[in-house]
Biopython code that builds the backbone (N, CA, C, O; Angstrom):
import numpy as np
from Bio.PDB.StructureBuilder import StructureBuilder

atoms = [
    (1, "UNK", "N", (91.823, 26.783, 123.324)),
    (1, "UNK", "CA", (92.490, 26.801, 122.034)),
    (1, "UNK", "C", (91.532, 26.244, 120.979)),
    (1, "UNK", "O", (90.986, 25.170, 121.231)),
    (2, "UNK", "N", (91.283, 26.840, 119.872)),
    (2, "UNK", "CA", (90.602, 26.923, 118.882)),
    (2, "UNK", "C", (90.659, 25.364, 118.006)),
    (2, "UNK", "O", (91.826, 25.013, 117.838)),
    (3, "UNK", "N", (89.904, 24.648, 117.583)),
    (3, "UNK", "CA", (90.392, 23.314, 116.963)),
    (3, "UNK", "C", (90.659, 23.601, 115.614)),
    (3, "UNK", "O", (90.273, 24.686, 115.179)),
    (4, "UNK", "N", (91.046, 23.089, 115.130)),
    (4, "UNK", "CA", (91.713, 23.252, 113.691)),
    (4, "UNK", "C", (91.366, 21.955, 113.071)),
    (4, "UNK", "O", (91.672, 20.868, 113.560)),
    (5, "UNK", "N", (90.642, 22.144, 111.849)),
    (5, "UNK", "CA", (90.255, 21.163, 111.098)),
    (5, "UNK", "C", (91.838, 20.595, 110.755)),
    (5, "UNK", "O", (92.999, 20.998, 110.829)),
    (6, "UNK", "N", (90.883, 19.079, 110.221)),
    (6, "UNK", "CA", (91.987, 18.198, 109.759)),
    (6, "UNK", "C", (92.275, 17.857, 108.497)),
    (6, "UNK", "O", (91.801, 18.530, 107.582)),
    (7, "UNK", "N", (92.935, 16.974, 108.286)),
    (7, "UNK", "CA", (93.187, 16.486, 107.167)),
    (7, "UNK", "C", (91.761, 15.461, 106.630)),
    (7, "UNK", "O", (91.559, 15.337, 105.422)),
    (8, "UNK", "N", (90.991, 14.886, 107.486)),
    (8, "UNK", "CA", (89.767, 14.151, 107.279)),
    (8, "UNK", "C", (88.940, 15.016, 106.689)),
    (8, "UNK", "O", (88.291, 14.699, 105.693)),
    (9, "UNK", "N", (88.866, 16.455, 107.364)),
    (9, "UNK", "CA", (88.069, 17.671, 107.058)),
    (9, "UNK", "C", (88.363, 17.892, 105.733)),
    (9, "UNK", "O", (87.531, 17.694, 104.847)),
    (10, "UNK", "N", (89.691, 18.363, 105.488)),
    (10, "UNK", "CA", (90.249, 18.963, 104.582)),
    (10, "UNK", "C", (89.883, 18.401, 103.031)),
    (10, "UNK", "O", (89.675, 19.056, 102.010)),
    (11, "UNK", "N", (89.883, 16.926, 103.244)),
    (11, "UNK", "CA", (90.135, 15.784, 102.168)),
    (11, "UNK", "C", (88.192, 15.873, 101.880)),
    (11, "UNK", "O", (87.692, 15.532, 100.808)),
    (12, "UNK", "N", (87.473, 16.325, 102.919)),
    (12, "UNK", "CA", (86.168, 16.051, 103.123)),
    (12, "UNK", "C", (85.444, 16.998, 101.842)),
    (12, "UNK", "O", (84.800, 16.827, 100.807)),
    (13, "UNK", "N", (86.025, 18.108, 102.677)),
    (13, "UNK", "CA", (85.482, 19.589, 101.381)),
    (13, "UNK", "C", (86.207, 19.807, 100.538)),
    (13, "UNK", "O", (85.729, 20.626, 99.753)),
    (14, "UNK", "N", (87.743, 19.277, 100.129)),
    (14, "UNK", "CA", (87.873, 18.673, 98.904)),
    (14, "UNK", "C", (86.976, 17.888, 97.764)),
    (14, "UNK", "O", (86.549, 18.171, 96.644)),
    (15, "UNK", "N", (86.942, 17.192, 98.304)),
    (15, "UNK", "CA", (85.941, 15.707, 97.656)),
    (15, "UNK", "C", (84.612, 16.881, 97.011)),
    (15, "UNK", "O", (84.505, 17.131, 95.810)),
    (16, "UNK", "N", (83.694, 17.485, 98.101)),
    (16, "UNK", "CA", (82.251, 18.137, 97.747)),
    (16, "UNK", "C", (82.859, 19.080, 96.868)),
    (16, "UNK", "O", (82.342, 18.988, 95.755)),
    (17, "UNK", "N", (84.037, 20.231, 96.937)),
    (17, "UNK", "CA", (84.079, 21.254, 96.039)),
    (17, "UNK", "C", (84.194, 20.330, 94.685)),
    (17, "UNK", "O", (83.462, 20.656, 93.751)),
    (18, "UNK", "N", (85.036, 19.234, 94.519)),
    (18, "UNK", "CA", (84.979, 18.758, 93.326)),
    (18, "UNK", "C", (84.040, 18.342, 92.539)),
    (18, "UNK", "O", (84.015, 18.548, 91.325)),
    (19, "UNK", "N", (82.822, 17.445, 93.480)),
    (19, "UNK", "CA", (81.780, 16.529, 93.299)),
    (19, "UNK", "C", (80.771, 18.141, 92.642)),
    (19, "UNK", "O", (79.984, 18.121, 91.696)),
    (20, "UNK", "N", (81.027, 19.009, 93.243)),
    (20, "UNK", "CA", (79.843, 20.098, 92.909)),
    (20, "UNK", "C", (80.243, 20.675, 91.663)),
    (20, "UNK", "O", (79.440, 20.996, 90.787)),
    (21, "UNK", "N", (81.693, 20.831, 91.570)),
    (21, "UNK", "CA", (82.107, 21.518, 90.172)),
    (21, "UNK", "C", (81.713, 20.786, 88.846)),
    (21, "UNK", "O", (81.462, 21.196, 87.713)),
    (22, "UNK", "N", (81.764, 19.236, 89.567)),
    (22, "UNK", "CA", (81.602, 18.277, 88.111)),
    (22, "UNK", "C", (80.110, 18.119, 87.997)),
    (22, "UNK", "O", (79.806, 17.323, 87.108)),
    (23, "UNK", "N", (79.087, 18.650, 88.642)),
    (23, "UNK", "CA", (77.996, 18.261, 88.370)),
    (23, "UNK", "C", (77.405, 19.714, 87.692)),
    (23, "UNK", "O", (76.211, 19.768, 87.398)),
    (24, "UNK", "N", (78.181, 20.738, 87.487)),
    (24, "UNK", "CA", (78.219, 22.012, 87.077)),
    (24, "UNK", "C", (77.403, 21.504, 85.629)),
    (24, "UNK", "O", (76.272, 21.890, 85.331)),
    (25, "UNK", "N", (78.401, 20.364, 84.638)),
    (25, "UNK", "CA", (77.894, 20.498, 83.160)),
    (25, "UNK", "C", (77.937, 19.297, 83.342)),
    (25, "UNK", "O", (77.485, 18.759, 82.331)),
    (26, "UNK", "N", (78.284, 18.440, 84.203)),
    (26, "UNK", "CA", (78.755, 17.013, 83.498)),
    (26, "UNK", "C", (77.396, 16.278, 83.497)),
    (26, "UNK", "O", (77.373, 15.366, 82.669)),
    (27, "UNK", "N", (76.054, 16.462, 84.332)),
    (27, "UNK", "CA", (75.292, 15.594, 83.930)),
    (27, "UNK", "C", (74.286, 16.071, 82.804)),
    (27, "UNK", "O", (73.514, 15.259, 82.294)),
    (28, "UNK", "N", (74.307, 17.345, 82.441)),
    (28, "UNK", "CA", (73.578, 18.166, 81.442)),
    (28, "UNK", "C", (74.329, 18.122, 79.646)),
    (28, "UNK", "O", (75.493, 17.914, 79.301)),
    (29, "UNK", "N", (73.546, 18.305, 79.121)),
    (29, "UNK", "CA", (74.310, 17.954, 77.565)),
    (29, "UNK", "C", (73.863, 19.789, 77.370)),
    (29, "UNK", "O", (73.147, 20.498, 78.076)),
    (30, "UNK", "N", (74.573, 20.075, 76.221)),
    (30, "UNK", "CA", (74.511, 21.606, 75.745)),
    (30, "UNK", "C", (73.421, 21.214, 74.127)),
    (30, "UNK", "O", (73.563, 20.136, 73.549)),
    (31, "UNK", "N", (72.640, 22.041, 73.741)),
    (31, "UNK", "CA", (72.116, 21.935, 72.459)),
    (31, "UNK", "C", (72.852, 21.898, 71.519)),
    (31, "UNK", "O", (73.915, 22.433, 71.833)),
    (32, "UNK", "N", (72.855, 21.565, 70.570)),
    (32, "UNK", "CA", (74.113, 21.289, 69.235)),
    (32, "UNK", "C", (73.689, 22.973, 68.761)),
    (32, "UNK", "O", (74.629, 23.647, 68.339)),
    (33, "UNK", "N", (72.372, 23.602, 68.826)),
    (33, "UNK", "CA", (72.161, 24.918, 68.206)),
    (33, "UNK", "C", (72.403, 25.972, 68.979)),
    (33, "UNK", "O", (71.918, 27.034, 68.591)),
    (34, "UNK", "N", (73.369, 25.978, 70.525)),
    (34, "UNK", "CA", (73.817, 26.684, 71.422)),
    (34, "UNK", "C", (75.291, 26.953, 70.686)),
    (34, "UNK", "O", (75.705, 28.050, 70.310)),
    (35, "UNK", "N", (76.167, 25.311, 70.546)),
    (35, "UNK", "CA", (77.130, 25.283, 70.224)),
    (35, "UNK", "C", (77.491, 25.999, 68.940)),
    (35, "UNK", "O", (78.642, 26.414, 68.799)),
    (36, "UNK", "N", (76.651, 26.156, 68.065)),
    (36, "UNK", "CA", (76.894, 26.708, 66.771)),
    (36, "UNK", "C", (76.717, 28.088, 66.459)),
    (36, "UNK", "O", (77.451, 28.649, 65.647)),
    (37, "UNK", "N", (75.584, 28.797, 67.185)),
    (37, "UNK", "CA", (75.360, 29.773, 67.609)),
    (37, "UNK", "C", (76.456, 30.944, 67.811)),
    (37, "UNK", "O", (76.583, 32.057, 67.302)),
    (38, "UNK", "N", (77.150, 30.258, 68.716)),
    (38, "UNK", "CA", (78.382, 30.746, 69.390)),
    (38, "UNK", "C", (79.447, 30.583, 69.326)),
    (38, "UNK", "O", (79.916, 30.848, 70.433)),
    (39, "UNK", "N", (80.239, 30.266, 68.622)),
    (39, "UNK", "CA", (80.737, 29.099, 68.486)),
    (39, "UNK", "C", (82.354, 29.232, 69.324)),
    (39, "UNK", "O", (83.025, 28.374, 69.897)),
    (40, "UNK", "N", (82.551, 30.461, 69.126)),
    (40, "UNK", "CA", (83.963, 31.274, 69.920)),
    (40, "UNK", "C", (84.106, 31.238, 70.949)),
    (40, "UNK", "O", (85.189, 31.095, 71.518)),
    (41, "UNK", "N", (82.772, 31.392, 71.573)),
    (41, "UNK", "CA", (82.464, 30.769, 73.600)),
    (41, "UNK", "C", (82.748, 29.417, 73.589)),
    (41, "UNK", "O", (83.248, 29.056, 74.655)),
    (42, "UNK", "N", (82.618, 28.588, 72.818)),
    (42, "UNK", "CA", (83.451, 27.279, 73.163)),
    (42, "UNK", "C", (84.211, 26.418, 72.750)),
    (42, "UNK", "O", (84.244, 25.214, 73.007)),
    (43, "UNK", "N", (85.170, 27.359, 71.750)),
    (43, "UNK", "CA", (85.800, 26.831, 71.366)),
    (43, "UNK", "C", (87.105, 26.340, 72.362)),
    (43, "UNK", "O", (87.586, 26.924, 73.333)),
    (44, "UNK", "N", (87.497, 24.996, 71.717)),
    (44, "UNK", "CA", (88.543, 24.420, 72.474)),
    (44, "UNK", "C", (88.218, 23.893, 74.043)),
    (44, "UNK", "O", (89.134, 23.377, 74.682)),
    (45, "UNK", "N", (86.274, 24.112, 74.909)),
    (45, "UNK", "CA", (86.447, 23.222, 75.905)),
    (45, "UNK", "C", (85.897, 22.140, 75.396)),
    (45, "UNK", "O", (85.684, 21.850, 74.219)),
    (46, "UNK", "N", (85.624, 21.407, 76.639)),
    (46, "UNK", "CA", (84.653, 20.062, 76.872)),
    (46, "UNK", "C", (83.568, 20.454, 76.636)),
    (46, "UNK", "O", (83.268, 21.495, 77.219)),
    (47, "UNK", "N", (82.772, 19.989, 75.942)),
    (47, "UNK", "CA", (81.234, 19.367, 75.871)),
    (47, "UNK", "C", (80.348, 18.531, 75.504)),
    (47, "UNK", "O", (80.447, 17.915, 74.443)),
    (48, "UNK", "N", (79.411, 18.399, 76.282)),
    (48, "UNK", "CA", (78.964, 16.872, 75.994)),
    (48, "UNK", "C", (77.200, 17.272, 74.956)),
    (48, "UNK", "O", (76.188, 17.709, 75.504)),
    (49, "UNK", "N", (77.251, 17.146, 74.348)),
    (49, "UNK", "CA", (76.120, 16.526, 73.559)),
    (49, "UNK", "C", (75.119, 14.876, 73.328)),
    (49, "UNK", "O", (75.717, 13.802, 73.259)),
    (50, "UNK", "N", (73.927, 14.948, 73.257)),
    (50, "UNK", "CA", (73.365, 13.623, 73.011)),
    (50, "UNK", "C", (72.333, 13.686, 71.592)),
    (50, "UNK", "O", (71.803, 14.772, 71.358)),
    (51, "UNK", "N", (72.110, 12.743, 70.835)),
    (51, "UNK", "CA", (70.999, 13.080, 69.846)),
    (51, "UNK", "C", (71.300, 11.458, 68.638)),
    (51, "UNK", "O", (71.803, 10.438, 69.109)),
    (52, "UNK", "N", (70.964, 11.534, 67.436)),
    (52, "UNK", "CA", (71.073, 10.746, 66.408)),
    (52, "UNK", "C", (71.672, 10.609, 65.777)),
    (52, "UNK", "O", (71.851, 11.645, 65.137)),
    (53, "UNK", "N", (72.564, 9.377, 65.269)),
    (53, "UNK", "CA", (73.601, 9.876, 64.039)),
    (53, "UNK", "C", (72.939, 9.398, 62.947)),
    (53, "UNK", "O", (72.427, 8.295, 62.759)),
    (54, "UNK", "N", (73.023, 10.552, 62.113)),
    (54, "UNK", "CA", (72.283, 10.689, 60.883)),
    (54, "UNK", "C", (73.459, 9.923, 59.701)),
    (54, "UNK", "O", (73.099, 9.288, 58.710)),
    (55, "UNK", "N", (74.772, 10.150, 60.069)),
    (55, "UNK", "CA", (75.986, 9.651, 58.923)),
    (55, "UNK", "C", (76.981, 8.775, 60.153)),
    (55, "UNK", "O", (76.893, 9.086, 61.340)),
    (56, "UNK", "N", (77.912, 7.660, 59.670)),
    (56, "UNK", "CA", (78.855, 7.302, 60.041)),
    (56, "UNK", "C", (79.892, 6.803, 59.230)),
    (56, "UNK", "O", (79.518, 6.368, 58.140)),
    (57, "UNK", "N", (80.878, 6.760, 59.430)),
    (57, "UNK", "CA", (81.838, 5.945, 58.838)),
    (57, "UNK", "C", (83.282, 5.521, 59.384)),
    (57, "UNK", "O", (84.164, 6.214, 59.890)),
    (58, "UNK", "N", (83.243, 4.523, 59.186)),
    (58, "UNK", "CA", (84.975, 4.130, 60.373)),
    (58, "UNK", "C", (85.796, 2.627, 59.718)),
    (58, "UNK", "O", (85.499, 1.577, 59.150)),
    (59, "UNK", "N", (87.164, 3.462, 60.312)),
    (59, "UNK", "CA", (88.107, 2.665, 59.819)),
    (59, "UNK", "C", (88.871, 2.062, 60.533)),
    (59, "UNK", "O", (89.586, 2.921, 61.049)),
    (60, "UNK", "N", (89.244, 0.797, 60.985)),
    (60, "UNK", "CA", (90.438, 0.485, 61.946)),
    (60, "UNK", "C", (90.400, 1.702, 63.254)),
    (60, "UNK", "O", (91.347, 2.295, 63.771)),
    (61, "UNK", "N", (89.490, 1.760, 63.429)),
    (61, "UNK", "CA", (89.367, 1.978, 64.820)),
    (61, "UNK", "C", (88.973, 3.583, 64.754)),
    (61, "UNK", "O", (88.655, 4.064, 65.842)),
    (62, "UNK", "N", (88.950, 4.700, 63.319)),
    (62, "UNK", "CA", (89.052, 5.940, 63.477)),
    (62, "UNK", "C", (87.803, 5.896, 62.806)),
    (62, "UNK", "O", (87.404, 5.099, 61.958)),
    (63, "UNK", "N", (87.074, 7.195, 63.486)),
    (63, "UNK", "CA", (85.649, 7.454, 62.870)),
    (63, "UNK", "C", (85.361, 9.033, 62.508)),
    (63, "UNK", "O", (86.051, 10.042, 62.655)),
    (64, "UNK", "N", (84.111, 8.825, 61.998)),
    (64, "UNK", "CA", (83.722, 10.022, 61.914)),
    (64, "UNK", "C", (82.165, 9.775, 61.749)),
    (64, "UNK", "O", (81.724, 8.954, 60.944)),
    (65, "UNK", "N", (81.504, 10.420, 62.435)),
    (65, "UNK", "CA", (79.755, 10.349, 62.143)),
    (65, "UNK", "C", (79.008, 12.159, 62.909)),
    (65, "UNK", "O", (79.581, 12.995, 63.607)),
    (66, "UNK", "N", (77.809, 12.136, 62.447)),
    (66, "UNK", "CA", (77.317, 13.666, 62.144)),
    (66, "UNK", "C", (76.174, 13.367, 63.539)),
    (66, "UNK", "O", (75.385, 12.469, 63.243)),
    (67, "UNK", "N", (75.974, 13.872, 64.798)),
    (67, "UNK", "CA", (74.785, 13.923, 65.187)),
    (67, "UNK", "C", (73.861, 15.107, 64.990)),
    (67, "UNK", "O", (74.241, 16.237, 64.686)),
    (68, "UNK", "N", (72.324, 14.647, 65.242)),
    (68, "UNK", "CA", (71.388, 15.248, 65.405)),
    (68, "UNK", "C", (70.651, 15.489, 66.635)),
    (68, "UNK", "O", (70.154, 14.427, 67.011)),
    (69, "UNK", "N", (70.438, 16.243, 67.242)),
    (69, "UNK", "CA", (69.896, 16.220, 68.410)),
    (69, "UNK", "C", (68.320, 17.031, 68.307)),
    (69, "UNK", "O", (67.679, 17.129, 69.354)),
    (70, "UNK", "N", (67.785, 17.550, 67.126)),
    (70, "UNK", "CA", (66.662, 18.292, 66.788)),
    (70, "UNK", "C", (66.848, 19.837, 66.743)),
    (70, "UNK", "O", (65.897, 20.549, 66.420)),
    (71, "UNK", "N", (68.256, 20.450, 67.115)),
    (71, "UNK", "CA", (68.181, 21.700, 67.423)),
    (71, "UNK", "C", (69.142, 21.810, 66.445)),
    (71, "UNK", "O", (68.910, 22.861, 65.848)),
    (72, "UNK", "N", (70.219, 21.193, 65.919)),
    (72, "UNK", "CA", (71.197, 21.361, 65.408)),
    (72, "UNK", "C", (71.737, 19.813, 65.040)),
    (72, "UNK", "O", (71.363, 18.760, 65.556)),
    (73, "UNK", "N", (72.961, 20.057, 63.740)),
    (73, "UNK", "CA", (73.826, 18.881, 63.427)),
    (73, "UNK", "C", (75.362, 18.921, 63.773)),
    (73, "UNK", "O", (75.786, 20.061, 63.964)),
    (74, "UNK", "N", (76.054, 18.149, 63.862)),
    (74, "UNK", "CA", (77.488, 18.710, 64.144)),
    (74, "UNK", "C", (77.933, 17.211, 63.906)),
    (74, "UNK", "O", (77.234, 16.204, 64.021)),
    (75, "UNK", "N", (79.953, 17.354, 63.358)),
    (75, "UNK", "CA", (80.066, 16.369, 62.957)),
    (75, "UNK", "C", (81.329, 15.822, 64.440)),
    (75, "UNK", "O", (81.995, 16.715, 64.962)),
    (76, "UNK", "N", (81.443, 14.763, 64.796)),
    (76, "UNK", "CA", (81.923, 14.304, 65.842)),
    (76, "UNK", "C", (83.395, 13.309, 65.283)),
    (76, "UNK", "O", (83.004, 12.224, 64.851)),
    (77, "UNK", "N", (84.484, 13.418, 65.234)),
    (77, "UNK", "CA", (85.631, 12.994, 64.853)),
    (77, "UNK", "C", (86.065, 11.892, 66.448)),
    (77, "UNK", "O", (85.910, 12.424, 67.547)),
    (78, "UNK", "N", (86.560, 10.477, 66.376)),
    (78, "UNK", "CA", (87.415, 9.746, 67.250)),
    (78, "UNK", "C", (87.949, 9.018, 66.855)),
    (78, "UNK", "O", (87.658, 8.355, 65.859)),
    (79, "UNK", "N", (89.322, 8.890, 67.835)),
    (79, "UNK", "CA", (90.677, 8.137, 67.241)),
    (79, "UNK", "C", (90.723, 6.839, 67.677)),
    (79, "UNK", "O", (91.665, 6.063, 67.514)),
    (80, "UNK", "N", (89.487, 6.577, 68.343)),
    (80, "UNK", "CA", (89.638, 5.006, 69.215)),
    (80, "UNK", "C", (88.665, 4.178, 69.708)),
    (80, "UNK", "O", (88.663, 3.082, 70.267)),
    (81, "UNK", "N", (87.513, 5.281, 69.229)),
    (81, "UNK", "CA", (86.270, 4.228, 69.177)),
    (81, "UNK", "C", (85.267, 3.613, 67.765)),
    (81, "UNK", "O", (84.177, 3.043, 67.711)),
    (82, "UNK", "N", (85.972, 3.931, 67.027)),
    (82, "UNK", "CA", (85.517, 3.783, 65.517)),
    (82, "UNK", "C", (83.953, 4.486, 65.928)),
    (82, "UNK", "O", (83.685, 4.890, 67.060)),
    (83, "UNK", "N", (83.105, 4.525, 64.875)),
    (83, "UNK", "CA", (82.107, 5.092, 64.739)),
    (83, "UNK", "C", (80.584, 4.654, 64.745)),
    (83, "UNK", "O", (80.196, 3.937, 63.822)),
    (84, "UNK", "N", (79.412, 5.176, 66.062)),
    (84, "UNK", "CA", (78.487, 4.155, 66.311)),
    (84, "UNK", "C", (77.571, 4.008, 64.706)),
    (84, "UNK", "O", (77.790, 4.518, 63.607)),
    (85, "UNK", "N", (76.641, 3.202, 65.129)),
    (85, "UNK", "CA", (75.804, 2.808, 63.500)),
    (85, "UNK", "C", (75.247, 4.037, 63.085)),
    (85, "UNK", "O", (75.341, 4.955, 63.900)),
    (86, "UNK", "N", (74.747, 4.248, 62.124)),
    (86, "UNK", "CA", (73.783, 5.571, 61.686)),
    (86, "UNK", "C", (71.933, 5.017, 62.006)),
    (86, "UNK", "O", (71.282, 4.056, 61.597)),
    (87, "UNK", "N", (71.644, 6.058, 62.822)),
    (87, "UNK", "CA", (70.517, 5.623, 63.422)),
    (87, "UNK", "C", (70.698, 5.365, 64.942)),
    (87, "UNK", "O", (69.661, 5.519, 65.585)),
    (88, "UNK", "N", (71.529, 5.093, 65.478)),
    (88, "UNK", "CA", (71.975, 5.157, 66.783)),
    (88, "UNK", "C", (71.890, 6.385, 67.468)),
    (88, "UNK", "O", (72.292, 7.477, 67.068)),
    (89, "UNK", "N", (71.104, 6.009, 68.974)),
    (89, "UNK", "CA", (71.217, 7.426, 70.155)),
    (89, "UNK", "C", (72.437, 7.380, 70.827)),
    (89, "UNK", "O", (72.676, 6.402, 71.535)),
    (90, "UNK", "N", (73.386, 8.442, 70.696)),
    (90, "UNK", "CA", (74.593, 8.253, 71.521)),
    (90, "UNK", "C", (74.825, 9.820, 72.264)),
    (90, "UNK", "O", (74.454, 10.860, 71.720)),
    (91, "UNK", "N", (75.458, 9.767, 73.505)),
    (91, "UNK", "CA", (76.114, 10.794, 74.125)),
    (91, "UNK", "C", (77.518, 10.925, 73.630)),
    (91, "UNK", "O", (78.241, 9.969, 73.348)),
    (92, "UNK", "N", (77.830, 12.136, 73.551)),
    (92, "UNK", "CA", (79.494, 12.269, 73.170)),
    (92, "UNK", "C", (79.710, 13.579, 74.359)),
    (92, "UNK", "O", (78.789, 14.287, 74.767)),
    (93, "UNK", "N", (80.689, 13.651, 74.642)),
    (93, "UNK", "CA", (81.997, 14.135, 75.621)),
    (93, "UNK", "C", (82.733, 14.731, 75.210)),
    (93, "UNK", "O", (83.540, 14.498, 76.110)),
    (94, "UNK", "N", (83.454, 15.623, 74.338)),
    (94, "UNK", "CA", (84.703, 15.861, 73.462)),
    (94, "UNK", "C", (84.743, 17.455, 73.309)),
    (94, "UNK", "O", (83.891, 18.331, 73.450)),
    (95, "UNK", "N", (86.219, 17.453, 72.930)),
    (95, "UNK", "CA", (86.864, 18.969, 72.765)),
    (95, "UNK", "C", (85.715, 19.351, 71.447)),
    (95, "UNK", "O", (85.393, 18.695, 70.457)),
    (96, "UNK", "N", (85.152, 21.121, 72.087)),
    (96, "UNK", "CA", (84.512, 21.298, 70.728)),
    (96, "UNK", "C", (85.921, 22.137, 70.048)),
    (96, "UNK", "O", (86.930, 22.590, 70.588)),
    (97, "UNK", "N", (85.409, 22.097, 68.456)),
    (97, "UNK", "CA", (87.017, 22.847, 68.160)),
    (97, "UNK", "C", (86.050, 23.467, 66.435)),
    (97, "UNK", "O", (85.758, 22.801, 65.441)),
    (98, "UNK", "N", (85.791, 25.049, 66.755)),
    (98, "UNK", "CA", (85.001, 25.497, 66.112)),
    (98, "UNK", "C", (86.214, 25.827, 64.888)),
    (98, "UNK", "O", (87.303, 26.246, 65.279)),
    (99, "UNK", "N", (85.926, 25.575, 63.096)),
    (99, "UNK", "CA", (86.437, 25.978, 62.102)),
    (99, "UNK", "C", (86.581, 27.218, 61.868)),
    (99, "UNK", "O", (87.491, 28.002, 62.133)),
    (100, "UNK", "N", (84.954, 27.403, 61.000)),
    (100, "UNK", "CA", (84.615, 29.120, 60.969)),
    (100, "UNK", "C", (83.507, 29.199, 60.673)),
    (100, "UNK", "O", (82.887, 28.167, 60.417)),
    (101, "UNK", "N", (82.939, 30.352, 60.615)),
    (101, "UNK", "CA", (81.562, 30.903, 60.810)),
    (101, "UNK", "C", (81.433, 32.049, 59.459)),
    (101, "UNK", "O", (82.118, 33.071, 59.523)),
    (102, "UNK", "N", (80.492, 31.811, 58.203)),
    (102, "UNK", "CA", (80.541, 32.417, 57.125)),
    (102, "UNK", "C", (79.151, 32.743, 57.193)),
    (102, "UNK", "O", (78.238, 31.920, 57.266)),
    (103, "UNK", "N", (79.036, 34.002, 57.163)),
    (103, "UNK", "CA", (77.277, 34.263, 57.276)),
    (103, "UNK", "C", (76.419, 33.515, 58.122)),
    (103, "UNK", "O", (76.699, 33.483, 59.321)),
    (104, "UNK", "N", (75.466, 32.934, 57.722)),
    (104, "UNK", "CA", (75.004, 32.462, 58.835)),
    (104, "UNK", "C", (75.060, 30.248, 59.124)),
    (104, "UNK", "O", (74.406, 29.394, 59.723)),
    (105, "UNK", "N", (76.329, 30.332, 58.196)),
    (105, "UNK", "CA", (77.080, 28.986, 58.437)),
    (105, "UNK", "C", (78.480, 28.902, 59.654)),
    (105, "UNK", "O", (79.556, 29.491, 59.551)),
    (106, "UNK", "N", (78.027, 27.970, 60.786)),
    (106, "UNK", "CA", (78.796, 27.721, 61.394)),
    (106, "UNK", "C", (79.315, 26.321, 61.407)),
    (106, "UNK", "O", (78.618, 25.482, 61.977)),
    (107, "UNK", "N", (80.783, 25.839, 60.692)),
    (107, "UNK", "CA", (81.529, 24.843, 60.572)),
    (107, "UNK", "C", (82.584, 24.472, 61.964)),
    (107, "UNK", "O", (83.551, 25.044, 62.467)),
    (108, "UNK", "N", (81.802, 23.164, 62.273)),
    (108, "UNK", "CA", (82.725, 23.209, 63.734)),
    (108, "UNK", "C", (82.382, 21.181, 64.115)),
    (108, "UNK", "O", (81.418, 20.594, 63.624)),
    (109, "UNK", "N", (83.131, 20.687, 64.788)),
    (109, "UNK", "CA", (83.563, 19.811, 65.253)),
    (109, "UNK", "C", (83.430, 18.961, 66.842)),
    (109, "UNK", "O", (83.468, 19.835, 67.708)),
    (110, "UNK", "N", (83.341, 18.079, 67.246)),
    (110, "UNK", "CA", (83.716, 17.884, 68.468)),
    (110, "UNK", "C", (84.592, 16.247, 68.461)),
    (110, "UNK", "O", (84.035, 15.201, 68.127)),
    (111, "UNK", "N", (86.468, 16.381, 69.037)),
    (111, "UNK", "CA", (86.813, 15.395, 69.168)),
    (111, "UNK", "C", (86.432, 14.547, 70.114)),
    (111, "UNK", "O", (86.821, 14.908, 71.225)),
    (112, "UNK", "N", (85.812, 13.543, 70.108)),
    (112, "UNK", "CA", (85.408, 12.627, 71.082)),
    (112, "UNK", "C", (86.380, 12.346, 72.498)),
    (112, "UNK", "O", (87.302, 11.540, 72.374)),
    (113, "UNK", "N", (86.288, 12.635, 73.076)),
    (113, "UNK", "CA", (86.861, 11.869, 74.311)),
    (113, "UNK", "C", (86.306, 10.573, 74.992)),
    (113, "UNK", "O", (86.956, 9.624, 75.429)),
    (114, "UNK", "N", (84.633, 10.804, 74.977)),
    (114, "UNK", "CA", (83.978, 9.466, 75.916)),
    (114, "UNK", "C", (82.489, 9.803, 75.224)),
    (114, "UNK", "O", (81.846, 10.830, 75.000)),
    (115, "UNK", "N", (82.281, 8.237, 74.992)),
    (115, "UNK", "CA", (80.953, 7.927, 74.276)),
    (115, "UNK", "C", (80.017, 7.670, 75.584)),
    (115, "UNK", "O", (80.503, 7.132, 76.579)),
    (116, "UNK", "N", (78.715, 8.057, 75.544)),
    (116, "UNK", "CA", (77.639, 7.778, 77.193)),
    (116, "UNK", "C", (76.492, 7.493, 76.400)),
    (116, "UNK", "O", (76.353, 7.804, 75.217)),
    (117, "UNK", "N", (75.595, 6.824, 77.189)),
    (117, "UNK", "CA", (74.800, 6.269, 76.542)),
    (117, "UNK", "C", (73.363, 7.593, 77.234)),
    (117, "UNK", "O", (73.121, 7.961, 78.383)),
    (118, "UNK", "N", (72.943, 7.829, 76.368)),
    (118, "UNK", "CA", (71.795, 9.266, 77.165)),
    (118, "UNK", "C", (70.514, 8.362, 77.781)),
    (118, "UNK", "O", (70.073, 7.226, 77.610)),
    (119, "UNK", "N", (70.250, 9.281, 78.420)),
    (119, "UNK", "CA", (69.029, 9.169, 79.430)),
    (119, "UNK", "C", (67.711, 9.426, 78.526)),
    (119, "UNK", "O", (67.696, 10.563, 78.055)),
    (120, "UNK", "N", (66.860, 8.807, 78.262)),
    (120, "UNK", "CA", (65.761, 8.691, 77.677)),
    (120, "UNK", "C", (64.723, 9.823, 78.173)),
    (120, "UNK", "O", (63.585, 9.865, 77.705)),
]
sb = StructureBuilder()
sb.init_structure("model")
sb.init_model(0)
sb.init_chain("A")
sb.init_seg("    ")
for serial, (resi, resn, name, xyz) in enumerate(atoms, 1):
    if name == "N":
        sb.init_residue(resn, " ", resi, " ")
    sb.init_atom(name, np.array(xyz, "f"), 0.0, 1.0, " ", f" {name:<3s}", serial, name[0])
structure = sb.get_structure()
């Protein structure tokens, strides 16, 4: 009689299909000039970006600041981490959520979910 994996198994290649899906984008950042580019391919997921903030400003806890990453600018909106200094290297995490696209201007956003500190 044939053995039949288990629940140890089961829980096992659980764990790797997940561990592999999240390493799909999660340790890679996207170019800010990919995101803008396109902007309809991503609108409304996750993505993570890293680069400079060129602007900030924050209030009781709500921010808003612009990064630069050399390829592109984009402005980054959060409800709970107020906003890092201007001049600061930061990773951001967040829903992109594209406006609109007028000739060759693309107006678009990313709400923060999780601030990371980038890899040098």
């Amino acid at each position: 009689m044939p053995r039949r994996p288990g629940i140890r198994t089961a829980a096992l290649l659980a764990f790797a299909v997940l561990a592999l899906a999240g390493c799909k984008g999660g340790a890679g950042v996207t170019p800010i000039k990919t995101l803008l580019d396109d902007p309809s391919r991503f609108d409304k997921t996750i993505v993570r970006i890293a680069g400079n903030v060129e602007e900030s400003a924050a209030v009781l806890g709500f921010g808003g600041y612009r990064v630069n990453d050399g390829t592109g600018t984009i402005s980054v909106v959060t409800s709970t981490n107020g906003a890092p200094r201007t001049g600061a290297q930061v990773g951001v995490e967040g829903e992109f959520r594209s406006a609109f696209t007028l000739g060759s201007a693309s107006v678009a956003a990313i709400q923060e979910h999780r601030r990371f500190t980038p890899k040098q």
